[in-house]
N, C-alpha and C positions, 0 to 999 in steps of 0.2 A: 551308227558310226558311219561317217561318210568316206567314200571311196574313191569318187570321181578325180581326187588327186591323185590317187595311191599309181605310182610304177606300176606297168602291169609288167607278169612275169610273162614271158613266153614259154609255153610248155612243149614244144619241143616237137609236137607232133607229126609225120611225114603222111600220112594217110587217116581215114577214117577209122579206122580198127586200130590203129596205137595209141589215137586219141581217147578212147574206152580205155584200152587199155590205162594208160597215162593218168585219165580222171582215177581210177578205180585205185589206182597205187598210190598218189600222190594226195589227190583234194577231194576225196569223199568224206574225207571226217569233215571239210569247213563247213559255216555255215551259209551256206547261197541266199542272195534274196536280190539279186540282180541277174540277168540273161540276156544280153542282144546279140541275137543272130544275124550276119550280113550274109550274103550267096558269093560276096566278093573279099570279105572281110574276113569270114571264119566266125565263130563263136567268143564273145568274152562275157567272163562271169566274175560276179561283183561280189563281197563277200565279206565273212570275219573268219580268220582262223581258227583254227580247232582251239587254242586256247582263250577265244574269246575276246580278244585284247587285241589283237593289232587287224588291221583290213588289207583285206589282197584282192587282187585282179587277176585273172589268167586269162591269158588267151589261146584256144588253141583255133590254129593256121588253116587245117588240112580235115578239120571233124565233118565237116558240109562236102567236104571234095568226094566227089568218088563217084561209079558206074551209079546209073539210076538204082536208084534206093540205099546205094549201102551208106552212102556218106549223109543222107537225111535220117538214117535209122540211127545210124551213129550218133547224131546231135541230139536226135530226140532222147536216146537212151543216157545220153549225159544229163540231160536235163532234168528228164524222170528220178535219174538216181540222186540227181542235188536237188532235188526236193519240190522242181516244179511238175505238178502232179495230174494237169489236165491233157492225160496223152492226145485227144483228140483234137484238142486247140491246139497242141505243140504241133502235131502231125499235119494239119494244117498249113499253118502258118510255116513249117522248116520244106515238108514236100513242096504245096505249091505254090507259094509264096516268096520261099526262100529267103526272107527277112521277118526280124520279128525285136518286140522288147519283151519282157516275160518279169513281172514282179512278182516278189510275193507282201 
């Protein structure tokens, strides 16, 4: 199901720890299979809803932001929990890098 049109929702988030937060409350049930991390942009994740049926977009703002490491630990752990699974490539690519696309 393609997504690239789909409204992205903005989720709201002010720092890197409500973003966790936020993921964990809200979009853990969907199904992820899209991720691109900007250092400027934030995180958006491409996706199908938990029922399977409709496609969604989130972005969250503020998951990348923060003192060194909290706000790349935070991205990686969103990304880890929606299902992209190579912590070392993500750790990579969100610490030094700070942009990244991530499929599954």
């Amino acid at each position: 199901m393609p997504t690239e049109d789909v409204d992205i929702i903005e989720a709201g988030d002010r720092d890197s720890f409500e973003a966790v937060a936020i993921f964990r409350e809200r979009y853990a049930s969907m199904q992820w299979f899209r991720a691109r991390v900007d250092r400027f942009d934030g995180l958006t994740l491409r996706g199908v809803a938990a029922n399977g049926k409709s496609a969604i977009a989130v972005h969250f703002a503020s998951c990348i932001c923060g003192y060194i490491g909290s706000g790349p630990i935070a991205t990686k752990e969103i990304l880890v929990a929606a299902g992209f699974n190579d912590e070392a490539f993500i750790w990579n690519r969100v610490s030094v890098q700070r942009s990244a696309v991530f499929q599954k």
